[in-house]
N, C-alpha and C positions, 0 to 999 in steps of 0.2 A: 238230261245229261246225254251227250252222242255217244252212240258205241263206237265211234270212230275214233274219238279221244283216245291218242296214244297212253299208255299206262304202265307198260312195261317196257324199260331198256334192259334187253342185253351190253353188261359189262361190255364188251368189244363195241358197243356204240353210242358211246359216251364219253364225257371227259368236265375236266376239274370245272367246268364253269357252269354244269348244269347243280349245284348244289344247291338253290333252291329249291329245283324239281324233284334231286333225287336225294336230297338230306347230303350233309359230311361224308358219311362210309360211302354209299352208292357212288357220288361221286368221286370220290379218293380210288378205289375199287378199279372204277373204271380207267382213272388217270394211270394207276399204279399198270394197269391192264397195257393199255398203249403206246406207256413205255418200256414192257417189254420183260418187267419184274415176273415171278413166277404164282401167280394169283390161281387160283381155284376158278375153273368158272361160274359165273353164276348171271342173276336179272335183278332187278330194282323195281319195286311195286311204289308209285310215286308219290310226294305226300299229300298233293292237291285228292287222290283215291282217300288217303286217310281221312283228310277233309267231309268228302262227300258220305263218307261212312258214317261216319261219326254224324253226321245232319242229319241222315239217314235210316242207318242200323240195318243197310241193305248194302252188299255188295251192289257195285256198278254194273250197268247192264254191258257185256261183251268185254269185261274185265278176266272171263274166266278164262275165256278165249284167247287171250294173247299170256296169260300165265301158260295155260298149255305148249303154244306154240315156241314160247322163249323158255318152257322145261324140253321139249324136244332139239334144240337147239345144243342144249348141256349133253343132253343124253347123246346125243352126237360128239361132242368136244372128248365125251369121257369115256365112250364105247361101253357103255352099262347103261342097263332103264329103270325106270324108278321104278319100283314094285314088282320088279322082276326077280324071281326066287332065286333062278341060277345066277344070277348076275346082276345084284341089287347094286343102285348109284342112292345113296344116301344125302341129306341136304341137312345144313342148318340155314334157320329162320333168325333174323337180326334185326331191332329196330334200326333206324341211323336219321335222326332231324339234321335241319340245318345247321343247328350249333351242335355240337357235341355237348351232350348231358351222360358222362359216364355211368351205367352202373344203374340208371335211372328207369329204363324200361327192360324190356324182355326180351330175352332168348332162347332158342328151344336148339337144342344140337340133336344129332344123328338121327333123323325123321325120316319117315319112309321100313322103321327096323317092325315085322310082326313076326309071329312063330314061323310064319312059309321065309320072309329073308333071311330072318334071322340063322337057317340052316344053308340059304346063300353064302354068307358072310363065311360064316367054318367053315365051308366047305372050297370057297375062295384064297380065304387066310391059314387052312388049316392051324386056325389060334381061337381054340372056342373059347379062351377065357377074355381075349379081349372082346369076341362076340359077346357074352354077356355082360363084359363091362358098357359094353356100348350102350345094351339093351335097357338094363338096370339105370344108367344117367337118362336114357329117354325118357324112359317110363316114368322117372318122376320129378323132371323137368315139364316135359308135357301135361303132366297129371295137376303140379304147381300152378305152371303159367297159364294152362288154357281152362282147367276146370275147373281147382278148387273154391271158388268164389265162394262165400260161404258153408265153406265144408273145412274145418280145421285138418281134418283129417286126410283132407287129401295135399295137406301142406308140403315142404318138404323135409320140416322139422320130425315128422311122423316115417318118414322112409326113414332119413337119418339114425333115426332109433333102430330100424332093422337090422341097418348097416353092422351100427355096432354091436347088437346082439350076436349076430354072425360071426364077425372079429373078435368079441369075446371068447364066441365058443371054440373058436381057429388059434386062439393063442395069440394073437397078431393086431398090431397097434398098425399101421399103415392099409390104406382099402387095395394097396400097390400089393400088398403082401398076401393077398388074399389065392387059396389056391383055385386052379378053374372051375371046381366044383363047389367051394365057399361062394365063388360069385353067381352060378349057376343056381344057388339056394335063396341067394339074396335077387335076385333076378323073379326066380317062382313066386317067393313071398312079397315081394312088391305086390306081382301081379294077383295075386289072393286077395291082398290088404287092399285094391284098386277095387274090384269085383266085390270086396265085401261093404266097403261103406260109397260106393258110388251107385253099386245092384246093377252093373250089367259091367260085362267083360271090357278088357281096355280095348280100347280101338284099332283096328287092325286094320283098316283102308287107308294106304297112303295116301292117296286122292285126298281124303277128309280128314285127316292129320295132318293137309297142307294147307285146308283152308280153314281149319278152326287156327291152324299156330298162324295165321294170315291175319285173321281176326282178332288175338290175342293181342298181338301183336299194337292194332291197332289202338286199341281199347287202353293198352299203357303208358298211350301218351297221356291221359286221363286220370292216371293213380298217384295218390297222397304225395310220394315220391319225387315224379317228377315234376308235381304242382310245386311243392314245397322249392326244389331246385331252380325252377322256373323262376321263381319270384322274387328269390334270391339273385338271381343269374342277372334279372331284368330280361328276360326271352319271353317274347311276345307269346299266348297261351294261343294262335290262331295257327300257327304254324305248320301243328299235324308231323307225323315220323314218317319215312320214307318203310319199305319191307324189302331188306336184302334179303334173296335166297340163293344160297351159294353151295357147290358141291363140297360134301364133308372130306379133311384131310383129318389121318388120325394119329394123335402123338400118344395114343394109350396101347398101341401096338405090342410092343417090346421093348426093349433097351435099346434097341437101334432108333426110337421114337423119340419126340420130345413136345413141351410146346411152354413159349414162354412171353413175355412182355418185356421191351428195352427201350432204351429211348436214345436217343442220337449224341444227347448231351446231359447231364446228370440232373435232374428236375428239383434235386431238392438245393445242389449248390451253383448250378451253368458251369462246372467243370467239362471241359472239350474234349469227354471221351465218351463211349459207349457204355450206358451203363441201366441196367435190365439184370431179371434173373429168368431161371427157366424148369422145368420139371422133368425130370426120363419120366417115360412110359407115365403121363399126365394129358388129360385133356383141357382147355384154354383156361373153363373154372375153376380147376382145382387152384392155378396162380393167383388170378383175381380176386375169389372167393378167400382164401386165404387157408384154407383146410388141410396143405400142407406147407410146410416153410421148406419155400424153394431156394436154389444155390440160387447163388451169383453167378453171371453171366459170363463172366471170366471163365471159370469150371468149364465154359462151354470150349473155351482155347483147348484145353487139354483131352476131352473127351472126344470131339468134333472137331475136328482140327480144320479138316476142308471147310464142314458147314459153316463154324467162325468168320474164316477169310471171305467164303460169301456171301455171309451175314453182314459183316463188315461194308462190303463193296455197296451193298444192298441199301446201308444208313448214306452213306457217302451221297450213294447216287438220290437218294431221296430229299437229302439236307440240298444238295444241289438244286435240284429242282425245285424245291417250293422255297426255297432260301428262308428254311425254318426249323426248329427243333421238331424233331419226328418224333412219334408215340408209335411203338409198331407192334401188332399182336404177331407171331410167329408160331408154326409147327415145323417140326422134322416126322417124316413119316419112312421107317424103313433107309436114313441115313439121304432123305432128300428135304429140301427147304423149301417151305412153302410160304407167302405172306397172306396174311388175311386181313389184317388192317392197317391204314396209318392215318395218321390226324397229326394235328398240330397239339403236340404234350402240354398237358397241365403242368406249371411249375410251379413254386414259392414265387415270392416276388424279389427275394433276393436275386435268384437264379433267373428270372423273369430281365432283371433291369445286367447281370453279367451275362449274357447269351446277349443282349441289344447291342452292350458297347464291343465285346470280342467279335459281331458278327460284323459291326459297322468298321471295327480295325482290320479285321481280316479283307474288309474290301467289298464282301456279299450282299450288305445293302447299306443305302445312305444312310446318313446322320436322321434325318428324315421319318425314316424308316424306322428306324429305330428308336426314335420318339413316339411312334405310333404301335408299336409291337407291345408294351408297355400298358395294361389294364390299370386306370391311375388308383383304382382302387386296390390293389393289391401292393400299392406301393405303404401302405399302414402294417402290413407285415414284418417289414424292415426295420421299425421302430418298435417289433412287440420284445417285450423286458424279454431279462435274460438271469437266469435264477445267479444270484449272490451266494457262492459258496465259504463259508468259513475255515482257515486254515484246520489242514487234519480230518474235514469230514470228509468220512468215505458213502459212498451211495450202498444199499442191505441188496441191489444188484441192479444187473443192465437186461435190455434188448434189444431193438433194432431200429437205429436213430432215424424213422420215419417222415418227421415232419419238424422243421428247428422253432428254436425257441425254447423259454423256460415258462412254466405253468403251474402255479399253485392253489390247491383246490379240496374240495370234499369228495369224498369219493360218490359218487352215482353207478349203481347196478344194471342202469337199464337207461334210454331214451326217456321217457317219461318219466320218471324220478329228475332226469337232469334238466329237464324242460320246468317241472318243477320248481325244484333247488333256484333255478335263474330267476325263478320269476319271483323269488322270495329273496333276493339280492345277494343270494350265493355264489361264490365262483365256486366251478365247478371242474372235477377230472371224471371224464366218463371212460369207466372198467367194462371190459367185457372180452368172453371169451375171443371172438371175432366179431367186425361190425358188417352188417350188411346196408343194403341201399335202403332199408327203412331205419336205420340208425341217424340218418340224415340231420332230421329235427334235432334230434339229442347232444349230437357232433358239433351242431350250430351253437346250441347252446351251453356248449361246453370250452372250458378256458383250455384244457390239455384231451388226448385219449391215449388208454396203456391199456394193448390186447393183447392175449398171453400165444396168439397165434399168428398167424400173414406174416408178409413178406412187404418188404421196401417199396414193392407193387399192386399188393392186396388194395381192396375198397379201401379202409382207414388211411392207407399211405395217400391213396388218391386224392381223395377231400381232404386230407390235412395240407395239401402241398397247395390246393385250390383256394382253401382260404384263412391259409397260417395257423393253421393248429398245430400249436407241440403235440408231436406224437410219438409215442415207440409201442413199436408191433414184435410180434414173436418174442416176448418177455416170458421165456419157459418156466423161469421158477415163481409164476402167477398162474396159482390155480383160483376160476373163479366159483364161486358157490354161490348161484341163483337163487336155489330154494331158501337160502338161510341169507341173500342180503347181505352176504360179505363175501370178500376174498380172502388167498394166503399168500404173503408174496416175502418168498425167502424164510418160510417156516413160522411168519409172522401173521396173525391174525387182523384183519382190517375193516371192518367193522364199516357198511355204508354211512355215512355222513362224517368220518371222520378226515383228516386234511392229511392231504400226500403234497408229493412237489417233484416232478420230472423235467426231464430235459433234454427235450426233445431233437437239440443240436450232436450231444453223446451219447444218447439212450438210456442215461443214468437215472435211479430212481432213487427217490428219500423219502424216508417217512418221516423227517421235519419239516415245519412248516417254512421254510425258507424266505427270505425278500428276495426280491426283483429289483433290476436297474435298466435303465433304457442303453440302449446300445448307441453307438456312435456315427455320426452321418459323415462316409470319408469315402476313399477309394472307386470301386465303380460308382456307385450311388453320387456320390458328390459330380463327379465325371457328368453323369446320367443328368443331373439336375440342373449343372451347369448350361447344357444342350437345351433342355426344355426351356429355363430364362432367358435365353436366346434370342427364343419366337415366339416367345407368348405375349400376347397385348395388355392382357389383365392384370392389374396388380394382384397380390394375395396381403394379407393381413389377416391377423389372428383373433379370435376372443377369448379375451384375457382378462382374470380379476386381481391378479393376486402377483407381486415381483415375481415371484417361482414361477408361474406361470407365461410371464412375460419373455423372461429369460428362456423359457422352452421353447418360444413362437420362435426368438430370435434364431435361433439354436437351429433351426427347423425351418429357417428360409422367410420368414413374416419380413413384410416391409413394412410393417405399424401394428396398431390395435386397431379391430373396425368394431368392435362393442367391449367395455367396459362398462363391468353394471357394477353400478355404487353401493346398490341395497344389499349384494352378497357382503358389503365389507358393513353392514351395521348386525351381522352377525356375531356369533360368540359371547360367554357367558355374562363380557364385562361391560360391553356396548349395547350388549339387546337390553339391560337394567337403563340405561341410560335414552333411549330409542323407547320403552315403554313410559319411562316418565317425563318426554317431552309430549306420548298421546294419553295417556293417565292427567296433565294439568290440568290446573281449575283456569289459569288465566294464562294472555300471550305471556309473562315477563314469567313465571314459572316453564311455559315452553320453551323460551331463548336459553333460559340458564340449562338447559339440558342440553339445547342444542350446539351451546357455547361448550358443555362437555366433551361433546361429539367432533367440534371441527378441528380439533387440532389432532385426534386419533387417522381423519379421514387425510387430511392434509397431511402425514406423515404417508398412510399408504402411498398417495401419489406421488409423493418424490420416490417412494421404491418403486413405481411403476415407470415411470419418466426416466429415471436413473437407467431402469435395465434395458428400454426403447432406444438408452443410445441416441435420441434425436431423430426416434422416427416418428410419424405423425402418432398420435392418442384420440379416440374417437371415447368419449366419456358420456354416458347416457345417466342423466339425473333420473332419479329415485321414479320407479317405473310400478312396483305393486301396491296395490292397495295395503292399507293400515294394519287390516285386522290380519295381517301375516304375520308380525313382529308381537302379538298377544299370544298366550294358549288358546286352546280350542274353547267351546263353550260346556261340555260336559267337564272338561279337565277342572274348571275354576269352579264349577257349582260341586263338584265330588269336594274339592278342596276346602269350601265353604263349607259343607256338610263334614266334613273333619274337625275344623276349626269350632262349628257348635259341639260336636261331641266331645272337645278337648276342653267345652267349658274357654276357651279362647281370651285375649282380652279383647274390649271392646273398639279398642284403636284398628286391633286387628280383624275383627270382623268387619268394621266399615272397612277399610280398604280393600279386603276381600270382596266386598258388597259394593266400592263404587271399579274394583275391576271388573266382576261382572255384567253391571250396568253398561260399562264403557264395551265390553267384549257384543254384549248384545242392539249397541247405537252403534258400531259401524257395524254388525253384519248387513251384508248384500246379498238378494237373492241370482243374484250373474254379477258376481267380482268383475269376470274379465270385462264388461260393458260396463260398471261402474266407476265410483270413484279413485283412477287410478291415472297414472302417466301425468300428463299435463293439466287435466281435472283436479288431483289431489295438488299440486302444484300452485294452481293459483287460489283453491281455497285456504291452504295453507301455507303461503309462499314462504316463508320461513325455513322449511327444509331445504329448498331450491338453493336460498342464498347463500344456506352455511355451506351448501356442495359447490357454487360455484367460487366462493370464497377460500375454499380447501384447496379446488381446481388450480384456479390463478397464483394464490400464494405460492404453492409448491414449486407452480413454473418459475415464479419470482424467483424464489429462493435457490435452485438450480441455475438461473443465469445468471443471478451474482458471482454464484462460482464456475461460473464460463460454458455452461453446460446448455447445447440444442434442447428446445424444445416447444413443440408444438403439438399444444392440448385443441382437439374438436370437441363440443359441447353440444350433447346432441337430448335436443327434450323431445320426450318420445308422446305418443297414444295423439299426435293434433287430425284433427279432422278438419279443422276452420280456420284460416287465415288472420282472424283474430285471436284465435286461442297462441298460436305464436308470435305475433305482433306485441301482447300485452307482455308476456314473459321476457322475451327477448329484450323488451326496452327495460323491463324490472332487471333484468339479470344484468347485462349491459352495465348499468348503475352499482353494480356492485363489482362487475370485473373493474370499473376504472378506479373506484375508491380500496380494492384492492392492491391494485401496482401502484396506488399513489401513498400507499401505508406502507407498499415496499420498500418504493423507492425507484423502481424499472417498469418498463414494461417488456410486455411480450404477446411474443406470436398466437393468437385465438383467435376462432370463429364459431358460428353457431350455425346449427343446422336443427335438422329433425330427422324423425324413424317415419319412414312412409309403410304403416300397418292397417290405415282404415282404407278401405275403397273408395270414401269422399276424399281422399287426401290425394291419391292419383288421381282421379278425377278430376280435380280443381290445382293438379299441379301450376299450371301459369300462374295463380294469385300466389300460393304458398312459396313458388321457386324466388319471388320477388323480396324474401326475409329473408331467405338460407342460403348459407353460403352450402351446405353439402346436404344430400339426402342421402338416407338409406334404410336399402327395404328392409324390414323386419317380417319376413315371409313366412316365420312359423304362424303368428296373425293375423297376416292378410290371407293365408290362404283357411285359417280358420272362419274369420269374416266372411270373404267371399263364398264360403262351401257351406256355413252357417252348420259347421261340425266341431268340437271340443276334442282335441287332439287327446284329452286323459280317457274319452269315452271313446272314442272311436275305433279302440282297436276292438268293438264287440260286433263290428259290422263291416268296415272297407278291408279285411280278409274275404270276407263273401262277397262283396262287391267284385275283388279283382278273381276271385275262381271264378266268379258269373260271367266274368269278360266285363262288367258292367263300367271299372277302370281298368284301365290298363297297367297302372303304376298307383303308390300309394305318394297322394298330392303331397302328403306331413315328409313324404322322404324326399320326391323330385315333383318338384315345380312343374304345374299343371297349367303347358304352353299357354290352352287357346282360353284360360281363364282367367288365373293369375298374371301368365304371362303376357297376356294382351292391358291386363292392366297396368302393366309396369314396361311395355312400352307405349302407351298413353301419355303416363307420367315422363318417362322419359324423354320423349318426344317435344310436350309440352314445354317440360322447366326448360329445356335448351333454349326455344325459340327467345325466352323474356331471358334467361340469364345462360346465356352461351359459355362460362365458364364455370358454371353446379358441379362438382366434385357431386358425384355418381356411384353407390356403393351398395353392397348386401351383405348382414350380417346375421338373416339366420343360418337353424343352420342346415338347408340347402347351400348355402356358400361353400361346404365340400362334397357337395354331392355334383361327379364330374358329368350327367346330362344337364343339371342345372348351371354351372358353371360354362356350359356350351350356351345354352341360352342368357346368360349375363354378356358373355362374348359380343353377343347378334345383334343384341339390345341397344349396345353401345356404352357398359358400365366401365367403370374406371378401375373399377376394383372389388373382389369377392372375399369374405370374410369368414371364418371356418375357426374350429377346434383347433388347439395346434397342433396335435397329431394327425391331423386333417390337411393341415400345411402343404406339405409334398402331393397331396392326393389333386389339391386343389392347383398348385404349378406346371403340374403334367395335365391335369385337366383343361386348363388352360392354353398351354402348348400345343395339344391334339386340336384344340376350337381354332387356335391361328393357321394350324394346318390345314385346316377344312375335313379332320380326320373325325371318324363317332368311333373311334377305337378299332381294337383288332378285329381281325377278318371273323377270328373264332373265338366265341365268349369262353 
């Protein structure tokens, strides 16, 4: 590595377009810097340095050197030196990558403070209690982020306790309240509790309190945290964090101080005003961190009257410039305004899709643009329920409507209980005093969060607005009790695992178990959605089993069905009797008569499906799992058999029991999914096939007598071989026509296939020659291909993608140069022999919007998704006709 390699920028020699090199903040910093805003000065340690560290675990050679020379620089700008006793220039240390991951890594504030500045500062400020306040957040900030690595002790849960020991013995509930010499104790006793379980004194070289918080620094791009968020995010794990170091401004002064977080436009609803809170006499974390519940930003009109209106000017001119919703950290220091950060705000996706269309009305950016600002995955937010209140009930109380929505749940005491709870098919409301950035996991896996602390802008506000979690923060009359696994909320007792229900649009809580209903697609959103169908090339269509179902896709923008599975409708107590004793018969005329049960149950659903399409196409995929699904298990029948002899039984009844069993253990397979299933089971038994395409065709029948569109796809899935469709197709054929001719009419059908084996893209030119439509079923082609079990797999491709080994989990997004090159293969192929194949995907990558970029490329016709999926997959769509991979900032 050259020592020449530049590494550090000075803020004043930079700007918005180096944000690869120097992360989001570095380069915001800088932009904010050039335009003239009032930034602290500081430098940018680059993330390609983070890179090389991390490969490394060595500082770069001649990297130290230009930190120096760019801290002499500051020390210039601020006429103070760092580690100078009479005239200490203090720094905070800031991650900042190229996406913004809030909350995710580390910070270390007021650095540079030991016993020799620390009697700079007083003697500077003559205010030695904020000098100990300073000293006390270094001490175990620093102590947290740079050293405690396996040392509990040196957490920051363990000062915390000091804190409040101290406030205890002071009388005094706020750390604000504390008097100069409460803080001066709490300051010593850090420093004792540091020295006693670290065994040598805290460190007192600024110098080496700027290269270990350097190193810290680096090192958390690497932690649980911001793995966990990464993965989520889709941000590439190669990236590396950029290291701002910036001179400290301090809003823990006085009353004339302040410091707070706002945003340009309101993030939870895109209301077009200012809207933030802030802290007197607070430093940045106390807001974020949530540790006090700070005012409204408003409050700031009346106390700071000046600083408001230049607070104001300050969003104005920043929404101007980047022509986007601002996130801004703020201090006032002694009645002056500082900025330290801006970035592009996290919002809901409510708020996400009205800031598009108001910014596109106002004139700011195109139509375009505005299609593109729009994460299509955040547009499932929009659609999450909204709690059903019954006339008269009142909520046992509120707090602070943090994140919208309504959410009903068991309660969870902690991350890992809720992580838990989920994974045992609980929905879950995760309680907690306040969340921090390792609540992450738990958050994710939680339907709602209710914290009895923070603010509208705390951690919890933030992730909830990121990925629609109902939430409400600073819910006072929620005390939580850790030790004992319950809370109190409103004098009431709530016991971990029991079901609350919030909501998160009012802040309102209940201790009933409440229903939910889905909200309504109108207004902006409609507007919004309108724009996207525009320009998108893609069809969308839905996967639907059930009218209900259908009628939602509709509801929700679907221009058809691209999978209906049959086998989910031979579910249910009355059919699966009926389904066991067409595979329980001794001969075929015992299995028609079952089957002849069956087709007229299945031929009703279809006219409910057909009826609610309206006349939009129906993609119907005959009976797709193997047999021994529709049996019990094989321990369940022989337990039951062994009942039966102990009940002394009759003997009619044991043989039956005895030839279930038999039959339970003659279809099992040792790999179902490669056995007898799909079009295998199909023509060994082709009897199932006919009663479904028989059901199929009638219903259509019977709908276009009564005047009603309709156009059913018949799609036989698992072929691998050009004969395995050939045979079927001509069998089935033979019974669609003696079908409409039983009618009376006919009607519009065709048959196609699910392209899931890799011989099946492969050989698409032979197979494109029987079908009129294909479509991938990509949950098992990319199983095949990867020669991985999507049920097993998640004990490995998490370690895969932290090792960098994938980048992306293939079961989520379609794995280009694998899958994806197989399916343009296929693609490619069937065109050339049948130039008019109706082209489709209906796992379900069909709403995952990088996979729907690549069906875009391929040349598909159409993507097929959940249909709450629906919307995610028409904006996904829309951004691929644009040539857009989404917004600038995940």
């Amino acid at each position: 590595m050259s020592q020449d390699k530049k590494r550090v920028y000075l803020f004043r020699e930079a700007d918005a377009t180096m944000r690869d090199l120097l992360g989001g903040k570095g380069a915001n910093l800088a932009e904010m810097t050039k335009i003239g805003l009032p930034v602290p000065p500081g430098f940018t340690i680059t993330t390609d340095t983070c890179n090389d560290y991390l490969a490394s675990r060595e500082l770069p050679a001649g990297l130290w050197d230009q930190v120096q020379t760019a801290l002499a620089e500051v020390e210039k700008d601020m006429g103070k030196k760092f580690g100078d006793p009479s005239n200490p220039l203090l720094f905070s240390v800031r991650s900042g990558a190229k996406f913004s991951m809030p909350g995710m890594m580390d910070t270390i504030l007021n650095l540079g403070l030991n016993s020799d500045t620390l009697k700079g500062v007083i003697q500077a400020t003559d205010n030695p209690r904020f000098a100990y306040d300073s000293y006390r957040r270094f001490i175990m900030m620093f102590s947290d982020v740079v050293l405690a690595e396996g040392r509990k002790e040196l957490e920051k849960e363990a000062y915390e306790e000091i804190l409040e020991d101290v406030k205890h013995k002071q009388g005094v509930h706020l750390d604000s309240d504390l008097s100069p010499e409460g803080m001066q104790e709490v300051t010593e006793k850090f420093l004792a509790h540091f020295q006693q379980h670290y065994g040598s004194p805290f460190p007192g070289d600024p110098m080496e309190q700027l290269r270990l918080s350097i190193l810290a620094v680096f090192r958390s791009w690497g932690n649980p945290r911001a793995m966990i968020y990464r993965n989520k995010e889709k941000i590439p794990h190669d990236l590396g964090t950029a290291v701002n170091v910036q001179a400290m401004v301090f809003g823990n002064m006085g009353d004339d101080c302040g410091t707070g977080v706002a945003f340009t436009r309101n993030p939870a609803t895109g209301e077009a005003r200012v809207f933030g809170e802030y802290l007197r006499n607070a430093q940045g974390e106390d807001v974020v961190a949530g540790v006090r519940t700070p005012q409204s930003i408003d409050h700031l009109s009346n106390e700071f009257p000046e600083i408001y209106r230049e607070f104001e000017a300050v969003c104005k001119k920043l929404e101007d410039h980047y022509k986007e919703m601002q996130d801004i950290e703020f201090t006032i220091q002694n009645e002056r305004l500082f900025i330290l950060q801006c970035r592009s705000g996290k919002r809901t996706g409510g708020a996400a899709v009205k800031i598009a269309v108001d910014m596109v009305n106002e004139g700011r950016i195109s139509r375009e643009d505005g299609i593109n600002r729009v994460p299509p995955s955040q547009l499932e937010q929009l659609l999450h329920p909204r709690l059903v209140k019954p006339a008269g009930l009142k909520p046992i109380t509120s707090g602070l409507n943090a994140g919208p929505g309504g959410a009903v749940g068991h309660v969870a005491m902690d991350s890992p209980a809720a992580i838990q709870m989920q994974a045992e098919g609980k929905p879950v409301i995760l309680v907690r005093k306040i969340t921090n950035p390792d609540d992450l996991g738990g958050m994710l896996a939680a339907k709602g969060v209710l914290t009895s602390e923070g603010g509208r802008t705390s951690h919890a506000a933030l992730v909830a607005r990121q990925y629609g979690i109902p939430t409400i923060c600073g819910c006072t009359d929620l005390r939580v009790d850790d030790e004992n696994r319950q809370c109190t909320i409103a004098g009431t007792v709530v016991k971990e695992g029991d079901i609350i229900s919030i909501d998160g649009t009012t802040g309102e809580v209940y201790l009933e178990q409440l229903q939910t209903e889905p909200v309504a697609v109108s207004g902006d959103f409609a507007t919004f959605m309108t724009w996207a169908d525009s320009v998108r090339k893609l069809g969308v269509r839905a996967n639907a089993d059930t009218p209900e179902q259908a009628a939602e896709a509709v509801r929700l923008g679907a221009e058809g069905i691209g999978l209906c599975r049959t086998e989910h409708m031979f579910l249910g107590e009355e059919r699966v009797q009926h389904v066991r004793q067409m595979i329980l018969a001794e001969d075929e005329e015992a299995r028609q008569r079952a089957l002849d049960r069956l087709l007229p149950m299945q031929r009703e659903d279809f006219v409910g499906i057909f009826r609610a399409m309206q006349g939009r196409p129906v993609t119907v995929r005959l009976i797709d799992p193997p047999l021994h699904e529709f049996l019990p298990h094989e321990q369940e029948v022989r337990d039951d058999l062994r009942h039966l002899q102990e009940q002394n039984a009759s003997a009619d009844e044991l043989l039956a029991q005895t030839r279930l069993l038999a039959k339970v253990q003659d279809l099992h397979e040792e790999n179902p999914m490669l056995g007898m299933r799909g079009c295998r089971l199909s023509i060994v038994m082709p009897g199932i096939v006919n009663m479904q395409v028989a059901a199929i065709i009638g219903a259509a029948c019977e709908l276009a007598k009564q005047g009603e569109a309709v156009h059913p796809e018949i799609m036989i899935p698992l072929v691998g071989h050009i004969n395995e469709l050939t045979l079927l197709k001509r069998q089935l054929e033979d019974v669609a026509k003696s079908t409409m001719e039983a009618e009376g009419t006919t009607v519009d059908y065709s048959f196609g296939t699910m392209i899931e084996i890799p011989r099946a893209a492969l050989t698409a030119a032979e197979i494109a020659q029987e079908a009129s439509f294909f479509s991938f079923g990509t949950n098992d082609l990319t199983q095949m291909t990867y020669g991985i079990s999507r049920d097993d797999a998640g004990k490995f491709l998490p370690i895969y993608i932290e090792k960098g080994i994938f980048k992306a989990d293939p079961t989520e997004t379609i794995d280009r140069n694998g899958v994806g090159r197989l399916m343009q293969i296929c693609v490619d192929d069937a065109k050339q022999v049948n130039p008019n194949i109706k082209l489709g995907i209906c796992g379900e990558h069909g709403g995952d919007p990088a996979s729907v970029h690549l069906c875009h490329e391929i040349g598909l016709n159409y993507v097929s998704c959940s249909p709450l999926r629906v919307p995610v997959a028409r904006l996904a769509a829309a951004q691929a006709a644009l040539g857009s991979t989404g917004p600038a900032d995940k």
